[in-house]
C-alpha positions in Angstrom: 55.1 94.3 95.0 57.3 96.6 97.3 58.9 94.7 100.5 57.5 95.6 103.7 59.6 99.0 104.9 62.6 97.5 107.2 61.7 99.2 110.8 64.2 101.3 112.6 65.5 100.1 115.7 66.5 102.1 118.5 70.5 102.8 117.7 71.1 103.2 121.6 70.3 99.8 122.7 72.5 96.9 121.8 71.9 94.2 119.8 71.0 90.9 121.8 73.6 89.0 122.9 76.6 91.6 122.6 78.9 91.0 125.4 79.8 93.8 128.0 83.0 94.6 126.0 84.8 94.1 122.9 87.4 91.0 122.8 90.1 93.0 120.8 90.9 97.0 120.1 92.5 98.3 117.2 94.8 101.0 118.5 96.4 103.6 116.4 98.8 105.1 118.7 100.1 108.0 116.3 99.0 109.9 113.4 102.6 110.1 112.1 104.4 108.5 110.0 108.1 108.5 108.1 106.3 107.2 104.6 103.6 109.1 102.8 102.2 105.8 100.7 100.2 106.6 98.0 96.9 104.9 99.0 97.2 105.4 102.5 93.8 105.4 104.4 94.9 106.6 107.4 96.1 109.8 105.6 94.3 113.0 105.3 91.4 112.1 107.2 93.6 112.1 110.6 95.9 115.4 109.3 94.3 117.6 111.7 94.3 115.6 115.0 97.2 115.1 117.9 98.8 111.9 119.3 97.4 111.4 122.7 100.6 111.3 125.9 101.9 108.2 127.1 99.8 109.0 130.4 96.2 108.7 128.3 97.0 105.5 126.9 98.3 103.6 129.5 95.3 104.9 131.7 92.6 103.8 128.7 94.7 100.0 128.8 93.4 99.8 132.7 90.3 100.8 131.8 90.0 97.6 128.8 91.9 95.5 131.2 89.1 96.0 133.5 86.4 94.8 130.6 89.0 91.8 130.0 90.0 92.9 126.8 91.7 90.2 125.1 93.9 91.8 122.4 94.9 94.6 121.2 96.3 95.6 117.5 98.5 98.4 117.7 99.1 100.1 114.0 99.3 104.3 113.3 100.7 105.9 110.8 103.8 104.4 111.9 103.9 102.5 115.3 107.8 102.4 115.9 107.9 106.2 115.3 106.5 106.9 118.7 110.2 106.4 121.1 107.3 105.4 124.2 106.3 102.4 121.7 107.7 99.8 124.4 106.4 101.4 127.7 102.9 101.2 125.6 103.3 97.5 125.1 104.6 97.0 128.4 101.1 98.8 129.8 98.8 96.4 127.6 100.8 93.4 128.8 100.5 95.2 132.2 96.7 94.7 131.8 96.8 91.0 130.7 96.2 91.7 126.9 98.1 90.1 124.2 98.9 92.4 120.6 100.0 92.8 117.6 101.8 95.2 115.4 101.3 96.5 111.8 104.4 98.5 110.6 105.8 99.6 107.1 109.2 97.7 108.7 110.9 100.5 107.8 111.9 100.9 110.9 112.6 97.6 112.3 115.9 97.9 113.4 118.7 95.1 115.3 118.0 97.2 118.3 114.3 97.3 117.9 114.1 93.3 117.5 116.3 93.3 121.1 113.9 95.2 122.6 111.2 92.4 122.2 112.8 90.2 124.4 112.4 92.3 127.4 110.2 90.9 130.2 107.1 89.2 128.6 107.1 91.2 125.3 108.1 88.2 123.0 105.6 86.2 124.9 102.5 88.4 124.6 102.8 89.2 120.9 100.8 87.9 118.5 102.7 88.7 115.4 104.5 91.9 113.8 103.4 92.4 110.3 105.0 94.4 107.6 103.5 95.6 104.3 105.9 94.4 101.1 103.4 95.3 97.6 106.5 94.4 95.5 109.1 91.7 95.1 111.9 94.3 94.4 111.8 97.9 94.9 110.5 99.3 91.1 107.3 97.7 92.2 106.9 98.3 95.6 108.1 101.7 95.5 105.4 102.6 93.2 103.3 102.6 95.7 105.2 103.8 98.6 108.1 106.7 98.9 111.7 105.8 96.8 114.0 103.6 98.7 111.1 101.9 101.0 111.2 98.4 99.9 115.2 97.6 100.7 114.3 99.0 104.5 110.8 97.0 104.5 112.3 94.1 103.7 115.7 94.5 106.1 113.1 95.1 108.8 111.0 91.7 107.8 114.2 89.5 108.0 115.4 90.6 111.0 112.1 89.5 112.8 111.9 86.5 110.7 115.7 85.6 111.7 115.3 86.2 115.3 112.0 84.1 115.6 109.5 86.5 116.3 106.5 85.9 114.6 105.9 87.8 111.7 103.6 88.2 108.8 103.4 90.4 105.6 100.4 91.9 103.6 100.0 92.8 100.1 97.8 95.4 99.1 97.1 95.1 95.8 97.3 98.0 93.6 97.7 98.7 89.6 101.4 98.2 89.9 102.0 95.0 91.5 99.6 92.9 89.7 101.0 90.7 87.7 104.0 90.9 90.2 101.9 88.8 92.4 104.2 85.7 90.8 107.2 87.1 92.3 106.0 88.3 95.7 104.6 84.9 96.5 108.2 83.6 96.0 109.7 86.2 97.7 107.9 86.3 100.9 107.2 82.2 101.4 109.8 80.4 99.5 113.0 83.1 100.0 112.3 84.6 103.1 110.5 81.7 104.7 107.0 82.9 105.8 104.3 80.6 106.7 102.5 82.5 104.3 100.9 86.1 103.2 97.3 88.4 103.5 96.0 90.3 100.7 93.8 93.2 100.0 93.4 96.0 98.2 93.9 99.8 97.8 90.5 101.4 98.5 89.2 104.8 97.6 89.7 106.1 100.6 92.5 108.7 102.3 95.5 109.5 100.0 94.2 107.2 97.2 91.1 109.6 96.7 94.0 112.0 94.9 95.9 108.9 93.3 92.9 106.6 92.7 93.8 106.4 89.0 97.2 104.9 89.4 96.3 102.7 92.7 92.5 101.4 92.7 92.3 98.7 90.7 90.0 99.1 87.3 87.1 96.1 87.6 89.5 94.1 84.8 92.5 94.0 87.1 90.6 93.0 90.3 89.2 89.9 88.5 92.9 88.9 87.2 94.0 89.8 90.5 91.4 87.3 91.8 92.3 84.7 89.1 96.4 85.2 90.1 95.9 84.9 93.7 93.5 81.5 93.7 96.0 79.6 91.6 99.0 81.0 93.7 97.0 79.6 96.6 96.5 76.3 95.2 100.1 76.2 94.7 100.8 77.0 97.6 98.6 74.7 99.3 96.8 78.1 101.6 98.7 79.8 102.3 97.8 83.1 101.0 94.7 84.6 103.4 92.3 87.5 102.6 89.1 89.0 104.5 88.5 91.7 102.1 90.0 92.3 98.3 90.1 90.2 95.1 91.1 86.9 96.3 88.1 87.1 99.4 85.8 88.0 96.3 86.9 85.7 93.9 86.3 83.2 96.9 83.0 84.1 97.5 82.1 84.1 93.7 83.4 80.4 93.8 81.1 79.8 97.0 78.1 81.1 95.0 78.6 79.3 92.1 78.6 76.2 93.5 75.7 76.7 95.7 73.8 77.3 92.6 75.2 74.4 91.1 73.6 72.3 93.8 69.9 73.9 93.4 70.3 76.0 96.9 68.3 79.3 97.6 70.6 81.0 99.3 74.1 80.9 102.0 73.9 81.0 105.9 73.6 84.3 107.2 73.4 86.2 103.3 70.7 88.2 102.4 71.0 91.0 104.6 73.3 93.2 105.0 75.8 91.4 107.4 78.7 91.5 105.8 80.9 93.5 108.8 80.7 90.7 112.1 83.4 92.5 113.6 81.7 95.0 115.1 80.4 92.6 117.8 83.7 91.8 119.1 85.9 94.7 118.6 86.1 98.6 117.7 88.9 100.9 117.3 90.7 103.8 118.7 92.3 106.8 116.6 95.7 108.6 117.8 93.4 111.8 119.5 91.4 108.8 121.4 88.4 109.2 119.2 86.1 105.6 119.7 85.0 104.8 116.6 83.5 100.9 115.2 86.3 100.9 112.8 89.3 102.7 111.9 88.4 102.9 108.8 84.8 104.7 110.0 86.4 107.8 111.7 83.7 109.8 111.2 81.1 107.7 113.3 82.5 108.7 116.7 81.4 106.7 119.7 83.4 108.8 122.3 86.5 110.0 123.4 88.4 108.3 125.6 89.3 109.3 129.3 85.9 111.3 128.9 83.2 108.7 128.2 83.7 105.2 129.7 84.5 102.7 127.3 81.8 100.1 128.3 78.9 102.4 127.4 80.4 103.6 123.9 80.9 99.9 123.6 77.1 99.4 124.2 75.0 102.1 123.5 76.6 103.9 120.6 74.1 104.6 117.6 78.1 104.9 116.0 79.1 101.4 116.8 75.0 100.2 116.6 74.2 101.8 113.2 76.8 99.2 112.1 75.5 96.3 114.0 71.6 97.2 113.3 72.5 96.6 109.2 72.4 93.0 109.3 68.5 93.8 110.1 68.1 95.5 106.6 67.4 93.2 103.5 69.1 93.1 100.8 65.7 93.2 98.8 64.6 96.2 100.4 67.8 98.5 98.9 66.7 100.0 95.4 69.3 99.0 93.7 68.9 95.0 95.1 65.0 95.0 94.9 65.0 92.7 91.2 68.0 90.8 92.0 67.5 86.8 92.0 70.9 86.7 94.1 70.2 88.5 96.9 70.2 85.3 99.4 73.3 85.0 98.8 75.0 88.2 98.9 76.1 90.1 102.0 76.3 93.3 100.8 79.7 94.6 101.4 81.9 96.5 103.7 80.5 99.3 105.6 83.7 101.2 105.6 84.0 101.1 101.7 80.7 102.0 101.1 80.6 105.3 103.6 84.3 106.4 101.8 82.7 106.1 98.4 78.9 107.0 98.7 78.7 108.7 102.3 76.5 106.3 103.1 76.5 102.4 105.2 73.3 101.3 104.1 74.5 100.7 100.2 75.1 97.7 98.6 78.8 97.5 97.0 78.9 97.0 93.0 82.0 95.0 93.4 81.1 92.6 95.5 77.8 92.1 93.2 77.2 89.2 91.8 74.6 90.1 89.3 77.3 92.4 87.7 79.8 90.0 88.4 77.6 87.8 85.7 77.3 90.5 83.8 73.8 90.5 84.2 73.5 94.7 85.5 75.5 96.8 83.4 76.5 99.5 85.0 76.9 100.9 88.5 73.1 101.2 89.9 74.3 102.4 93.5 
Protein backbone atom coordinates (compact mmCIF):
# COMPACT_ATOMS: atom_id res chain seq x y z
CA UNK A 1 0.00 0.00 0.00
CA UNK A 2 1.24 3.56 -1.05
CA UNK A 3 1.60 6.13 2.04
CA UNK A 4 -0.86 8.74 2.19
CA UNK A 5 0.62 11.85 -0.26
CA UNK A 6 2.59 14.27 2.39
CA UNK A 7 0.41 17.72 1.96
CA UNK A 8 2.07 20.89 0.98
CA UNK A 9 2.17 23.54 3.32
CA UNK A 10 2.03 27.00 2.62
CA UNK A 11 6.03 27.98 2.23
CA UNK A 12 5.13 31.71 3.26
CA UNK A 13 4.00 31.08 6.76
CA UNK A 14 6.37 30.00 9.36
CA UNK A 15 6.55 26.97 11.13
CA UNK A 16 5.01 27.22 14.71
CA UNK A 17 7.01 28.33 17.30
CA UNK A 18 9.95 30.09 15.12
CA UNK A 19 11.08 33.04 17.01
CA UNK A 20 10.94 36.61 15.39
CA UNK A 21 14.66 36.27 14.41
CA UNK A 22 17.43 34.02 13.99
CA UNK A 23 19.92 33.68 17.28
CA UNK A 24 23.12 33.61 15.02
CA UNK A 25 24.15 34.75 11.20
CA UNK A 26 26.65 33.32 9.24
CA UNK A 27 28.39 36.25 7.47
CA UNK A 28 30.56 36.01 4.51
CA UNK A 29 32.04 39.32 4.25
CA UNK A 30 34.07 38.75 0.97
CA UNK A 31 34.12 36.61 -1.98
CA UNK A 32 37.91 36.83 -2.16
CA UNK A 33 40.37 35.08 -1.18
CA UNK A 34 44.48 34.64 -1.31
CA UNK A 35 44.15 30.54 -1.53
CA UNK A 36 42.25 28.75 -4.37
CA UNK A 37 41.75 25.29 -2.23
CA UNK A 38 40.84 22.55 -4.13
CA UNK A 39 37.43 21.64 -2.66
CA UNK A 40 36.50 24.92 -1.86
CA UNK A 41 32.60 25.45 -1.64
CA UNK A 42 32.47 28.83 -1.54
CA UNK A 43 34.27 28.95 -5.04
CA UNK A 44 32.67 29.19 -8.35
CA UNK A 45 29.28 29.57 -7.28
CA UNK A 46 30.10 33.21 -5.75
CA UNK A 47 32.70 34.15 -8.93
CA UNK A 48 30.33 36.47 -10.32
CA UNK A 49 29.14 38.52 -7.32
CA UNK A 50 30.76 41.80 -5.45
CA UNK A 51 31.75 42.37 -1.79
CA UNK A 52 29.22 44.67 -0.36
CA UNK A 53 31.06 48.45 1.30
CA UNK A 54 31.77 48.79 4.81
CA UNK A 55 28.58 51.19 4.91
CA UNK A 56 26.01 48.08 4.01
CA UNK A 57 27.32 45.95 6.50
CA UNK A 58 27.63 47.89 9.36
CA UNK A 59 24.02 49.27 8.55
CA UNK A 60 22.51 45.37 8.14
CA UNK A 61 24.45 44.71 12.01
CA UNK A 62 21.82 47.60 13.35
CA UNK A 63 19.33 46.10 11.68
CA UNK A 64 20.13 42.21 13.61
CA UNK A 65 20.98 44.18 16.59
CA UNK A 66 17.53 45.34 16.59
CA UNK A 67 16.10 41.47 16.32
CA UNK A 68 18.70 40.76 19.20
CA UNK A 69 20.85 38.68 17.26
CA UNK A 70 23.03 36.79 19.40
CA UNK A 71 26.09 35.82 17.27
CA UNK A 72 27.42 36.20 14.36
CA UNK A 73 30.17 33.87 12.36
CA UNK A 74 32.10 35.83 10.13
CA UNK A 75 34.03 33.54 7.30
CA UNK A 76 34.42 34.53 3.17
CA UNK A 77 36.63 33.43 1.00
CA UNK A 78 39.15 34.90 3.26
CA UNK A 79 37.95 37.14 6.20
CA UNK A 80 41.41 38.95 7.04
CA UNK A 81 41.68 39.96 3.30
CA UNK A 82 39.13 42.67 3.66
CA UNK A 83 41.72 45.80 5.45
CA UNK A 84 37.89 47.04 7.13
CA UNK A 85 37.90 43.51 8.88
CA UNK A 86 38.20 45.32 12.38
CA UNK A 87 35.83 48.27 11.87
CA UNK A 88 33.31 45.26 10.85
CA UNK A 89 33.86 43.48 14.18
CA UNK A 90 33.83 46.65 15.98
CA UNK A 91 30.04 47.32 14.37
CA UNK A 92 28.81 43.72 15.42
CA UNK A 93 30.14 44.29 18.89
CA UNK A 94 28.67 47.82 18.47
CA UNK A 95 25.29 46.03 18.24
CA UNK A 96 25.82 43.64 21.31
CA UNK A 97 26.58 40.46 19.17
CA UNK A 98 29.35 38.19 19.99
CA UNK A 99 31.37 36.22 16.70
CA UNK A 100 33.54 34.20 15.49
CA UNK A 101 36.03 33.78 12.69
CA UNK A 102 36.84 31.02 10.13
CA UNK A 103 40.15 31.73 8.33
CA UNK A 104 42.82 29.63 6.28
CA UNK A 105 45.30 31.49 9.09
CA UNK A 106 47.27 32.31 6.34
CA UNK A 107 47.06 35.48 7.18
CA UNK A 108 47.23 35.67 10.85
CA UNK A 109 49.85 37.92 11.45
CA UNK A 110 51.74 39.42 15.03
CA UNK A 111 49.98 42.55 14.05
CA UNK A 112 46.68 41.00 13.38
CA UNK A 113 46.72 39.09 16.89
CA UNK A 114 47.37 42.92 18.46
CA UNK A 115 44.61 44.14 16.90
CA UNK A 116 42.25 41.75 19.00
CA UNK A 117 42.99 43.36 22.02
CA UNK A 118 41.51 46.60 21.08
CA UNK A 119 38.37 47.78 22.98
CA UNK A 120 36.18 44.67 23.66
CA UNK A 121 37.34 42.59 20.58
CA UNK A 122 39.06 39.86 22.76
CA UNK A 123 36.05 39.89 24.86
CA UNK A 124 33.34 39.41 22.29
CA UNK A 125 34.95 36.57 20.35
CA UNK A 126 33.93 33.36 20.43
CA UNK A 127 36.84 31.67 18.86
CA UNK A 128 39.08 32.08 15.52
CA UNK A 129 39.33 28.91 13.75
CA UNK A 130 41.84 27.81 11.16
CA UNK A 131 41.69 24.95 8.66
CA UNK A 132 45.13 22.54 8.99
CA UNK A 133 44.03 19.05 6.64
CA UNK A 134 47.68 17.99 7.12
CA UNK A 135 50.25 17.47 9.87
CA UNK A 136 53.09 18.75 7.55
CA UNK A 137 52.81 20.58 4.40
CA UNK A 138 53.04 17.36 1.59
CA UNK A 139 49.66 16.62 2.97
CA UNK A 140 47.98 19.68 3.57
CA UNK A 141 49.15 21.26 0.58
CA UNK A 142 47.51 18.63 -1.47
CA UNK A 143 44.65 20.13 -0.89
CA UNK A 144 45.37 23.67 -0.66
CA UNK A 145 47.89 26.02 -2.85
CA UNK A 146 51.97 25.16 -2.31
CA UNK A 147 53.43 26.73 0.75
CA UNK A 148 49.92 27.08 2.72
CA UNK A 149 50.46 24.87 5.64
CA UNK A 150 53.86 26.60 7.17
CA UNK A 151 51.60 30.14 7.04
CA UNK A 152 48.36 28.16 8.49
CA UNK A 153 50.08 26.84 11.01
CA UNK A 154 52.31 30.22 11.99
CA UNK A 155 48.92 31.92 12.02
CA UNK A 156 47.38 29.10 14.55
CA UNK A 157 50.27 29.46 17.04
CA UNK A 158 50.32 32.91 17.33
CA UNK A 159 46.59 32.96 18.49
CA UNK A 160 47.11 29.92 20.50
CA UNK A 161 50.32 31.74 22.24
CA UNK A 162 48.67 34.90 22.85
CA UNK A 163 45.50 33.25 24.41
CA UNK A 164 42.88 33.92 22.14
CA UNK A 165 40.65 31.22 21.69
CA UNK A 166 41.22 29.26 18.83
CA UNK A 167 40.13 26.10 17.10
CA UNK A 168 41.10 24.09 13.91
CA UNK A 169 39.05 21.91 11.43
CA UNK A 170 39.94 19.11 9.29
CA UNK A 171 38.24 18.48 6.28
CA UNK A 172 38.79 15.29 5.30
CA UNK A 173 39.81 14.56 1.83
CA UNK A 174 41.60 11.49 -0.14
CA UNK A 175 45.01 12.83 0.93
CA UNK A 176 44.95 13.22 4.50
CA UNK A 177 43.37 10.04 5.55
CA UNK A 178 45.47 7.96 7.02
CA UNK A 179 47.36 11.20 8.16
CA UNK A 180 44.50 11.61 10.59
CA UNK A 181 47.27 9.87 13.24
CA UNK A 182 49.50 12.66 12.89
CA UNK A 183 47.15 15.66 12.75
CA UNK A 184 45.56 14.54 15.95
CA UNK A 185 49.10 14.92 17.49
CA UNK A 186 49.87 17.78 15.91
CA UNK A 187 47.05 20.06 16.68
CA UNK A 188 46.19 18.71 20.55
CA UNK A 189 49.33 17.21 21.95
CA UNK A 190 52.14 19.75 20.04
CA UNK A 191 50.31 22.77 19.65
CA UNK A 192 48.03 22.44 22.62
CA UNK A 193 44.40 22.65 21.40
CA UNK A 194 41.55 21.63 23.55
CA UNK A 195 40.78 19.70 20.65
CA UNK A 196 39.70 19.57 16.79
CA UNK A 197 36.18 19.47 14.19
CA UNK A 198 36.01 17.30 11.35
CA UNK A 199 34.22 17.08 8.09
CA UNK A 200 34.48 16.43 4.76
CA UNK A 201 35.12 17.71 1.19
CA UNK A 202 31.70 17.73 -0.51
CA UNK A 203 30.83 17.74 -4.14
CA UNK A 204 30.19 21.03 -4.20
CA UNK A 205 32.15 24.41 -5.71
CA UNK A 206 35.76 23.71 -6.83
CA UNK A 207 35.60 19.99 -5.85
CA UNK A 208 32.91 19.50 -8.62
CA UNK A 209 36.26 19.84 -11.10
CA UNK A 210 38.58 17.91 -8.49
CA UNK A 211 36.05 15.48 -6.98
CA UNK A 212 38.23 12.55 -7.96
CA UNK A 213 41.22 13.50 -6.06
CA UNK A 214 39.19 15.12 -2.92
CA UNK A 215 35.66 13.35 -2.27
CA UNK A 216 36.27 10.59 -0.51
CA UNK A 217 35.29 7.03 -2.36
CA UNK A 218 32.51 5.19 0.14
CA UNK A 219 35.85 2.80 1.28
CA UNK A 220 37.75 5.80 2.68
CA UNK A 221 34.82 7.51 4.46
CA UNK A 222 34.16 4.32 6.49
CA UNK A 223 38.12 4.12 7.45
CA UNK A 224 37.85 7.65 7.96
CA UNK A 225 34.96 6.95 10.37
CA UNK A 226 36.82 3.97 11.89
CA UNK A 227 40.29 6.42 12.32
CA UNK A 228 38.46 9.19 13.86
CA UNK A 229 36.29 7.15 16.63
CA UNK A 230 39.36 5.45 18.01
CA UNK A 231 41.40 8.82 17.86
CA UNK A 232 38.47 10.08 19.90
CA UNK A 233 38.54 7.44 22.38
CA UNK A 234 42.05 8.22 22.86
CA UNK A 235 41.63 11.24 23.14
CA UNK A 236 38.93 11.12 25.65
CA UNK A 237 36.46 13.72 23.02
CA UNK A 238 37.97 15.68 21.98
CA UNK A 239 37.61 15.45 18.28
CA UNK A 240 33.84 17.02 17.33
CA UNK A 241 31.92 16.60 14.09
CA UNK A 242 28.23 17.75 12.88
CA UNK A 243 28.59 16.45 9.48
CA UNK A 244 31.34 13.94 7.79
CA UNK A 245 32.54 10.41 8.65
CA UNK A 246 33.08 10.55 12.21
CA UNK A 247 29.18 12.27 12.68
CA UNK A 248 28.17 9.19 10.49
CA UNK A 249 30.02 6.65 11.91
CA UNK A 250 28.41 8.10 15.23
CA UNK A 251 25.07 7.81 14.18
CA UNK A 252 25.70 4.23 12.74
CA UNK A 253 26.87 3.33 16.39
CA UNK A 254 23.58 5.08 17.68
CA UNK A 255 21.48 2.82 15.39
CA UNK A 256 23.02 -0.19 16.15
CA UNK A 257 22.54 -0.12 19.52
CA UNK A 258 19.02 0.98 19.41
CA UNK A 259 18.37 -2.12 17.51
CA UNK A 260 20.25 -4.03 19.79
CA UNK A 261 17.71 -3.06 22.50
CA UNK A 262 14.47 -3.98 20.37
CA UNK A 263 13.49 -0.10 19.77
CA UNK A 264 11.38 1.01 16.63
CA UNK A 265 12.95 3.97 15.97
CA UNK A 266 15.16 7.41 17.51
CA UNK A 267 13.60 10.74 18.76
CA UNK A 268 12.79 12.99 16.13
CA UNK A 269 14.07 10.28 12.96
CA UNK A 270 11.90 9.35 10.41
CA UNK A 271 11.31 12.43 8.61
CA UNK A 272 13.33 14.42 7.03
CA UNK A 273 14.78 16.57 9.84
CA UNK A 274 18.05 16.25 9.62
CA UNK A 275 19.03 20.35 9.17
CA UNK A 276 17.61 22.06 12.88
CA UNK A 277 19.57 24.93 12.06
CA UNK A 278 17.46 26.62 10.10
CA UNK A 279 15.20 27.61 13.04
CA UNK A 280 17.77 29.53 14.74
CA UNK A 281 20.04 30.94 12.15
CA UNK A 282 20.56 31.75 8.21
CA UNK A 283 23.33 33.15 6.33
CA UNK A 284 24.44 36.14 4.38
CA UNK A 285 26.74 35.93 1.10
CA UNK A 286 29.40 38.80 0.28
CA UNK A 287 26.68 40.67 -2.35
CA UNK A 288 24.11 40.48 0.81
CA UNK A 289 22.09 37.79 -0.72
CA UNK A 290 19.77 36.09 2.45
CA UNK A 291 19.95 32.68 1.95
CA UNK A 292 19.08 29.51 4.85
CA UNK A 293 22.54 28.41 4.42
CA UNK A 294 25.65 29.38 2.85
CA UNK A 295 25.94 26.38 1.44
CA UNK A 296 22.14 26.88 -0.31
CA UNK A 297 23.04 30.10 -2.37
CA UNK A 298 20.68 29.44 -4.73
CA UNK A 299 17.47 29.57 -2.40
CA UNK A 300 17.51 33.40 -1.95
CA UNK A 301 15.46 34.90 0.78
CA UNK A 302 16.38 38.57 0.06
CA UNK A 303 18.84 41.03 -0.31
CA UNK A 304 19.78 42.99 2.34
CA UNK A 305 19.21 46.84 2.81
CA UNK A 306 16.25 46.06 0.41
CA UNK A 307 14.01 43.55 2.19
CA UNK A 308 13.93 43.69 5.97
CA UNK A 309 15.52 40.99 7.60
CA UNK A 310 12.66 39.88 9.97
CA UNK A 311 10.27 39.00 7.09
CA UNK A 312 12.95 37.00 4.96
CA UNK A 313 13.58 35.50 8.35
CA UNK A 314 9.84 34.55 8.59
CA UNK A 315 8.11 34.27 5.57
CA UNK A 316 10.63 32.99 3.07
CA UNK A 317 9.43 29.81 0.97
CA UNK A 318 13.73 29.90 0.70
CA UNK A 319 14.33 29.60 4.33
CA UNK A 320 10.69 27.54 4.86
CA UNK A 321 11.12 24.95 2.06
CA UNK A 322 13.96 23.90 4.44
CA UNK A 323 12.05 24.09 7.60
CA UNK A 324 8.67 22.40 5.96
CA UNK A 325 11.00 19.03 5.22
CA UNK A 326 10.85 17.72 8.61
CA UNK A 327 6.98 17.35 7.60
CA UNK A 328 7.91 14.81 4.71
CA UNK A 329 8.35 11.01 5.70
CA UNK A 330 10.98 9.29 5.04
CA UNK A 331 8.56 6.39 3.85
CA UNK A 332 6.94 8.61 1.45
CA UNK A 333 10.46 9.25 -0.73
CA UNK A 334 10.67 6.43 -3.49
CA UNK A 335 13.71 5.49 -2.85
CA UNK A 336 12.84 5.00 1.24
CA UNK A 337 9.31 3.54 0.71
CA UNK A 338 10.65 -0.59 1.51
CA UNK A 339 13.14 0.41 3.94
CA UNK A 340 12.76 -1.23 7.65
CA UNK A 341 15.05 1.72 8.93
CA UNK A 342 13.46 4.55 8.10
CA UNK A 343 12.52 5.54 11.94
CA UNK A 344 15.67 5.92 12.43
CA UNK A 345 17.12 7.80 9.81
CA UNK A 346 16.99 11.58 9.22
CA UNK A 347 17.66 11.79 5.82
CA UNK A 348 20.54 13.96 5.39
CA UNK A 349 21.79 17.42 4.66
CA UNK A 350 19.81 19.68 2.62
CA UNK A 351 22.73 21.43 1.22
CA UNK A 352 24.45 18.16 0.06
CA UNK A 353 21.64 16.79 -1.48
CA UNK A 354 20.56 20.22 -3.68
CA UNK A 355 24.73 20.37 -4.78
CA UNK A 356 24.42 16.71 -5.91
CA UNK A 357 20.84 16.06 -7.19
CA UNK A 358 19.30 19.72 -7.58
CA UNK A 359 17.01 18.77 -5.38
CA UNK A 360 16.20 19.09 -1.01
CA UNK A 361 13.59 16.64 -0.81
CA UNK A 362 16.16 13.44 -1.46
CA UNK A 363 17.37 11.16 0.83
CA UNK A 364 21.37 10.96 0.94
CA UNK A 365 22.97 7.35 0.10
CA UNK A 366 25.62 7.99 2.46
CA UNK A 367 24.08 8.64 5.29
CA UNK A 368 21.83 5.33 4.50
CA UNK A 369 21.80 2.84 6.66
CA UNK A 370 20.31 0.13 4.60
CA UNK A 371 23.34 0.54 2.21
CA UNK A 372 25.46 1.03 5.09
CA UNK A 373 24.40 -2.79 5.84
CA UNK A 374 24.80 -3.61 2.66
CA UNK A 375 21.36 -4.37 2.28
CA UNK A 376 20.69 -1.77 -1.15
CA UNK A 377 23.28 -2.16 -3.62
CA UNK A 378 23.59 0.58 -5.38
CA UNK A 379 22.70 4.22 -5.38
CA UNK A 380 18.70 4.28 -5.73
CA UNK A 381 18.49 8.23 -5.39
Amino acid sequence: MNPEPVPVPDLTVPPAGLPRGPRTVDLSLTGRCNLKCRYCFYADEMAGRNDLPTERWLAFFEEMGGLAVQRVTISGGEAFIRPDLFELIDGIIANKMRYAILSNGTLITPAVVEAFGVGKRRLRLDYVQVSIDGSRAEIHDQSRPPRSFDRALTGLRLLKEAGLPVVARVTLNRANVEDLPNIARLLIEDVGLAGFGTNDAEQMGSARCNGESMVLTSAERQRAGELLTGLNDKYGGRISASAGPLAIARHFAEIDEALARGDKGLPGAGTLSSCGGVFSKMAVLHDGSMVPCSMLPTLTMGVIGLHPLAAAWRSSPAINAVRYRREIPLASLPECRDCPYTGFCRGGCPASMMARYGRLNVRDPLVCYRRYKGEEPGDAV
